[in-house]
MILO-501692 format. One line per 10 residues: number of its first residue (from 1); their letters; for each residue y, z, x of N, C-alpha, C. Coordinates in Angstrom, 2 decimals. Atoms other than C-alpha are relative to their C-alpha. Layout:
NUM) A) Y,Z,X,Y,Z,X,Y,Z,X; ... .
END
This chain:
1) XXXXXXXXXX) 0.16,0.54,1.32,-12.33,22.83,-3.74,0.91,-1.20,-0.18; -0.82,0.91,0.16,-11.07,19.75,-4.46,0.01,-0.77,-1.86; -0.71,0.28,1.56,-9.15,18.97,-8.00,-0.39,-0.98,-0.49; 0.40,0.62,0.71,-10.22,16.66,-10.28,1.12,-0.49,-0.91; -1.41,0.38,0.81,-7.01,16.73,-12.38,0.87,1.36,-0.53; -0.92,-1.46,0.19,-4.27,19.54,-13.59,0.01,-0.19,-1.60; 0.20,0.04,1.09,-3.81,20.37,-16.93,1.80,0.37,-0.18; -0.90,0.12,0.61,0.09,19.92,-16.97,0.85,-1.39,-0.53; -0.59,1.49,0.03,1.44,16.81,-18.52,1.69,-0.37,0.67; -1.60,0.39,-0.19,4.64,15.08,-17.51,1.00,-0.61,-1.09 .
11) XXXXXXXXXX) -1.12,0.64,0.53,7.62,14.19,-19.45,0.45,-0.87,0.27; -0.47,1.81,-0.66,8.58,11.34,-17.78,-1.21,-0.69,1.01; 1.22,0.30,-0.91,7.01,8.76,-15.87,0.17,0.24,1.33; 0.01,-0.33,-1.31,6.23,9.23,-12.63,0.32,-1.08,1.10; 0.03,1.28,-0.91,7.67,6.04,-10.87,0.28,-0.03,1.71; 0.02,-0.27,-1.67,8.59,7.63,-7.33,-1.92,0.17,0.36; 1.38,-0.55,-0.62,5.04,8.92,-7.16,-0.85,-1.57,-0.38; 1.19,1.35,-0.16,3.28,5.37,-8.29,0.61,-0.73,1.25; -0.39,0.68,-1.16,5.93,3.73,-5.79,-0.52,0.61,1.59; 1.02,-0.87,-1.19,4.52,6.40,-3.00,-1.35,-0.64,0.45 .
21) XXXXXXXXXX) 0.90,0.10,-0.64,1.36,5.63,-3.24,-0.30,-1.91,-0.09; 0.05,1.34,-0.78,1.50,1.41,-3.24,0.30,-0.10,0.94; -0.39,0.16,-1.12,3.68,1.79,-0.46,-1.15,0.66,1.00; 1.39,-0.19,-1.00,0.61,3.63,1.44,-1.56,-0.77,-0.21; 1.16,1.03,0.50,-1.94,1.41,-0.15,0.57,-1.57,0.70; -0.61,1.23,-0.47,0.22,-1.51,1.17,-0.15,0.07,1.51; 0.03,-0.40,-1.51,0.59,0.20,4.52,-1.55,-0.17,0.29; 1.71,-0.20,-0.54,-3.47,0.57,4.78,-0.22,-1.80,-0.25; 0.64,1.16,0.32,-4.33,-2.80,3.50,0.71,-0.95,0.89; -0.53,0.80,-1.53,-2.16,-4.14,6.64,-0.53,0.29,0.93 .
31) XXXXXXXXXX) 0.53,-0.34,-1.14,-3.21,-1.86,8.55,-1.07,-0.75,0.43; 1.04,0.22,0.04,-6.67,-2.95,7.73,-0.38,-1.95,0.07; 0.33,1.31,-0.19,-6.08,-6.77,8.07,0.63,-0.57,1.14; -0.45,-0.17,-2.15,-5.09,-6.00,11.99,-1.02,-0.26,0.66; 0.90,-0.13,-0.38,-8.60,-6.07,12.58,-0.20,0.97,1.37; 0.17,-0.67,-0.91,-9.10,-5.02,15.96,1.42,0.44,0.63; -1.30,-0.45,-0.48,-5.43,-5.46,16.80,1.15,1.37,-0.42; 0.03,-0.80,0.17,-5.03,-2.42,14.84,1.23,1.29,0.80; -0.10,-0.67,-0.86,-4.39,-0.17,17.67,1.61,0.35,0.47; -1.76,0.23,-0.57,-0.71,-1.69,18.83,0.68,0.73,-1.09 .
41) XXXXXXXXXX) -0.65,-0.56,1.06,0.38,-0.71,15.55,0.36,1.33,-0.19; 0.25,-1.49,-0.20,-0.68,2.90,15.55,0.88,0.71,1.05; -0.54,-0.21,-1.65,0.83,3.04,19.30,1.79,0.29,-0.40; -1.44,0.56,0.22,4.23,1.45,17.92,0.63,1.04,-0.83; -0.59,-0.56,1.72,4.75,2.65,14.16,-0.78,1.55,0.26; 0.52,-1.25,0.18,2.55,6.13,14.82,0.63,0.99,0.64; -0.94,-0.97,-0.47,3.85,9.50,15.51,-1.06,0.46,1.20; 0.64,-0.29,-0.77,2.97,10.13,19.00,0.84,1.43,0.75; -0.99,-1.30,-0.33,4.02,14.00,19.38,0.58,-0.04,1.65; -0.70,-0.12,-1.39,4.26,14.19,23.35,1.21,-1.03,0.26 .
51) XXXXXXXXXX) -1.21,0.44,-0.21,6.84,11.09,23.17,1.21,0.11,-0.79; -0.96,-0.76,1.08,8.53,12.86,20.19,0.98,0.88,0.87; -0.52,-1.01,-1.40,8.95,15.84,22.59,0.69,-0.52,0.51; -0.47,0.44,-1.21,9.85,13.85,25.49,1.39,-0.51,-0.70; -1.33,0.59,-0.11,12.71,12.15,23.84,0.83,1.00,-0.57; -0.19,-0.78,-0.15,14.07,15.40,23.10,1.07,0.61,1.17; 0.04,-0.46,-1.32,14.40,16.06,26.45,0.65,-1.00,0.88; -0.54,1.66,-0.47,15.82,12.36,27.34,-1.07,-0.34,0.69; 1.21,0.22,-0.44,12.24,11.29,28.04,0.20,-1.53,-0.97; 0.48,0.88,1.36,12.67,7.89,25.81,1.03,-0.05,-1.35 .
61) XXXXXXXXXX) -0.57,-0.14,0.86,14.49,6.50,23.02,0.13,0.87,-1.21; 1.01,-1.15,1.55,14.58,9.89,20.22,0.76,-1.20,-1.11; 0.30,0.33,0.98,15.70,7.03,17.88,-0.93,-0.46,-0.61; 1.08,1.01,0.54,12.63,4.73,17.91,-1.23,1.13,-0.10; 1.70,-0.80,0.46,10.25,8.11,18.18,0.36,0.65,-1.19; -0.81,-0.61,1.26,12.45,9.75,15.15,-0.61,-1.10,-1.03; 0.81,0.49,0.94,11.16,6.60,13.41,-0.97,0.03,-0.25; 0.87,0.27,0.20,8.29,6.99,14.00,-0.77,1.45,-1.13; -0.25,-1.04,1.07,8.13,10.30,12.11,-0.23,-0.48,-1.36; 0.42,0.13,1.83,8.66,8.50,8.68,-0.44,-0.95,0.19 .
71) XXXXXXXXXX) 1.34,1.02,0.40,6.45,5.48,9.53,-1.17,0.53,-0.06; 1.20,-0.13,-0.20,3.62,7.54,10.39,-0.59,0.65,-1.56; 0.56,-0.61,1.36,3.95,9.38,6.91,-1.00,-1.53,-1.14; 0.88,1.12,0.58,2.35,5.82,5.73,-1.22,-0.66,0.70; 1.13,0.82,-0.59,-0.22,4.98,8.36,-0.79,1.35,-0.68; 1.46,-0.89,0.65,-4.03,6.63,7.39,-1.11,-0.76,1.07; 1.64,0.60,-1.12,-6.90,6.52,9.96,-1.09,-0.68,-0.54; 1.06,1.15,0.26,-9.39,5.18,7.74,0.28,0.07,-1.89; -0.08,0.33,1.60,-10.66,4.76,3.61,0.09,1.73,-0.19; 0.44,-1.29,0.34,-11.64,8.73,3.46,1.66,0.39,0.45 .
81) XXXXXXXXXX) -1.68,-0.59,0.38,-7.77,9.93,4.51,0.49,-0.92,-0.83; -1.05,0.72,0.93,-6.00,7.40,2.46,-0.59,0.71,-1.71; 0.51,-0.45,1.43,-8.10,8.46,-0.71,0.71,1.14,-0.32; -0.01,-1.07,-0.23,-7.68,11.48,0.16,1.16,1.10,0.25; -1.45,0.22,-0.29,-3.78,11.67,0.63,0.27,-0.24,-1.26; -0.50,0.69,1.60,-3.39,9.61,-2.71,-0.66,1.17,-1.00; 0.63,-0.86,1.11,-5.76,11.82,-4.60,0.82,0.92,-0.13; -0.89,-0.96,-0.25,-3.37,14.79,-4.07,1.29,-0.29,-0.76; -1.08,0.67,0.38,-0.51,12.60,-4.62,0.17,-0.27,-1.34; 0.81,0.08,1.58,-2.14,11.47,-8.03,0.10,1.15,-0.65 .
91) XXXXXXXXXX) -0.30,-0.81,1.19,-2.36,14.44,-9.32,0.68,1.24,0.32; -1.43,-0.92,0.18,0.31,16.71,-8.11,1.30,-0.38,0.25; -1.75,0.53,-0.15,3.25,14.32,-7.54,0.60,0.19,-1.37; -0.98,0.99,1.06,3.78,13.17,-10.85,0.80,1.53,-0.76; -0.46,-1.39,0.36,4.33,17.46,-11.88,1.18,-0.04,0.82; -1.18,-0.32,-0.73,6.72,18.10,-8.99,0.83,-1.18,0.14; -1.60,1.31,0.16,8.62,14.69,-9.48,0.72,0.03,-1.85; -0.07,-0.44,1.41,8.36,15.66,-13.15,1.51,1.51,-0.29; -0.88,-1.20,-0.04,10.37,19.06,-12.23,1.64,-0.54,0.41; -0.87,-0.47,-0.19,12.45,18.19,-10.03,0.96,-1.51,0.24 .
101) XXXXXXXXXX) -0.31,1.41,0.15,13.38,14.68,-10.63,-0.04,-1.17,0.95; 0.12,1.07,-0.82,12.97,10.98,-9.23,0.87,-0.07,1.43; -0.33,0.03,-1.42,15.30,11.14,-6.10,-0.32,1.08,0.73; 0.18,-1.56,-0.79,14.97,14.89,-5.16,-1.06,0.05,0.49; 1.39,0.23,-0.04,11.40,14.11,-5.50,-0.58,-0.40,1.05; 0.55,0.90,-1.65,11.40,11.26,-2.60,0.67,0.81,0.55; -0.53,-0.25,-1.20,13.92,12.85,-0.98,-0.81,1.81,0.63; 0.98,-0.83,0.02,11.29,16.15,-0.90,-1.00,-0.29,0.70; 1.41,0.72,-0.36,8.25,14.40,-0.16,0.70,-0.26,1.56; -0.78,0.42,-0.87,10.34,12.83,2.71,0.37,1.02,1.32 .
111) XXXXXXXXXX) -0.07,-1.39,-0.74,11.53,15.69,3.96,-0.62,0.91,0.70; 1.60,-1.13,-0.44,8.47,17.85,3.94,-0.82,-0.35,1.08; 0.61,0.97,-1.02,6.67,14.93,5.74,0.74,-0.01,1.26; -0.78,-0.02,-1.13,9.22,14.80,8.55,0.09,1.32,0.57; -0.03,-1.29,-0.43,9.47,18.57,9.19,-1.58,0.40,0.17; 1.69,0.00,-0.33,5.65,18.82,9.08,-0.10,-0.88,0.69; 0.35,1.01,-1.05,5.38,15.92,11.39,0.96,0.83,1.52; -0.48,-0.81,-0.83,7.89,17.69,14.01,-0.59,1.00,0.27; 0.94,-0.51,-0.34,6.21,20.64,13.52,-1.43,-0.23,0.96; 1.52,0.88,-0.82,2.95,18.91,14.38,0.15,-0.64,1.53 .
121) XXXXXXXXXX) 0.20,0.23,-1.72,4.34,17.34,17.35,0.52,1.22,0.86; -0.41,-1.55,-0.75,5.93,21.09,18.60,-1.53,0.41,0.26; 1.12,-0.57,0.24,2.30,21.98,17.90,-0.75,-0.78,1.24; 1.05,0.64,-1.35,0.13,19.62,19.80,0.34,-0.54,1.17; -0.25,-0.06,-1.45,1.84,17.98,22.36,-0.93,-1.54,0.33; 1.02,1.06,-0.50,-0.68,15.09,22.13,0.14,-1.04,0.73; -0.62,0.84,-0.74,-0.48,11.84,24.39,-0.56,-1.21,-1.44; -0.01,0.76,1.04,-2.21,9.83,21.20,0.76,-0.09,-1.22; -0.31,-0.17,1.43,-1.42,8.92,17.74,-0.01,1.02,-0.86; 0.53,-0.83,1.12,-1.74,11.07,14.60,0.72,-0.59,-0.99 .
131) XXXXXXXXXX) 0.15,0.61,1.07,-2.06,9.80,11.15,0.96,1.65,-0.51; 0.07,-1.04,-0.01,-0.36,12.12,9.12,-0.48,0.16,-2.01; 0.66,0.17,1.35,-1.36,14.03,5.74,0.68,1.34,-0.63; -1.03,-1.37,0.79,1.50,16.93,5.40,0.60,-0.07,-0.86; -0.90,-0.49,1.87,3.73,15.83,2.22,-1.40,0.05,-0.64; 0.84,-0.53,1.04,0.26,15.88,0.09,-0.27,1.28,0.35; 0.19,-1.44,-0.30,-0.39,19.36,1.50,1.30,0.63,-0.72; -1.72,-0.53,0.74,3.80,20.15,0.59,-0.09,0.16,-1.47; -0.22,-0.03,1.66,3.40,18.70,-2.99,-1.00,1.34,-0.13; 0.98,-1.21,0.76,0.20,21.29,-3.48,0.61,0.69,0.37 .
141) XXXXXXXX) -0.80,-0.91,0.06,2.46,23.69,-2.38,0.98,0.51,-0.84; -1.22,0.15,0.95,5.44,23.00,-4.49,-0.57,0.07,-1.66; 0.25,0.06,1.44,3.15,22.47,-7.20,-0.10,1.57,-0.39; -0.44,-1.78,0.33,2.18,26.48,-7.03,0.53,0.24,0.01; -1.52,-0.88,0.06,5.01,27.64,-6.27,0.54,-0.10,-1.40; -0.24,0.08,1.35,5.80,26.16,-9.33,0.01,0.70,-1.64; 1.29,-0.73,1.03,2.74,27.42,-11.70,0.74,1.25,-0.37; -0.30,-1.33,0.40,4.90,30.78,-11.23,0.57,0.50,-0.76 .
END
């Protein structure tokens, strides 16, 4: 099922969560004027779990794959994940930045995204990219948890 909108308002505005999602609307609309060159980017800035791993292990710099961790929380494979990421973001950030206030908020989102991206590379192991789409999964989490 996918939400349409929540029925709790916010008390304040939500300026981490509008800054969130330009910064991934900014990220795509680069991405997207890479044309074909695209690809390097993904390679560079994307979280590529098996060289996550590997530098771990002294396989590879773990600072430049550690970055790549919180760049990848801004790349999006095409228009259908980015929507689709933001939509989420849209309407359950502005609650859980609403709770638990503007820095805790990024530094949450942030968080979640980076430990779900580790995860993910413990998990697959892959030799490609992956886009990722775990803090909007976190916030719907945080948001129930909430509801309670």
């Amino acid at each position: 099922m996918i939400p349409l909108r929540d029925d709790n308002p916010s008390h304040r505005l939500p300026v981490v969560t509008y800054a969130l999602i330009a910064a991934n609307v900014a990220a795509f609309l680069y991405e997207k004027s890479l044309g074909p060159g695209m690809r390097p980017l993904f390679e560079h800035w994307g979280l590529v779990p098996y060289r996550v791993i590997a530098s771990f292990v002294g396989d590879g710099s773990i600072t430049a794959q550690l970055t790549t961790v919180f760049t990848s929380l801004f790349l999006h494979a095409g228009w259908l994940h980015l929507i689709g990421n933001l939509w989420y973001l849209w309407i359950f950030g502005d609650n859980v930045e609403d709770r638990l206030g503007h820095t805790a908020f990024l530094l949450f989102y942030l968080a979640s995204g980076v430990v779900a991206a580790l995860m993910h590379a413990g998990l697959v192991r892959s030799e490609e990219h992956t886009s990722e789409l775990q803090s909007p999964c976190n916030l719907v989490c945080r948001h129930l948890l909430e509801k309670k």
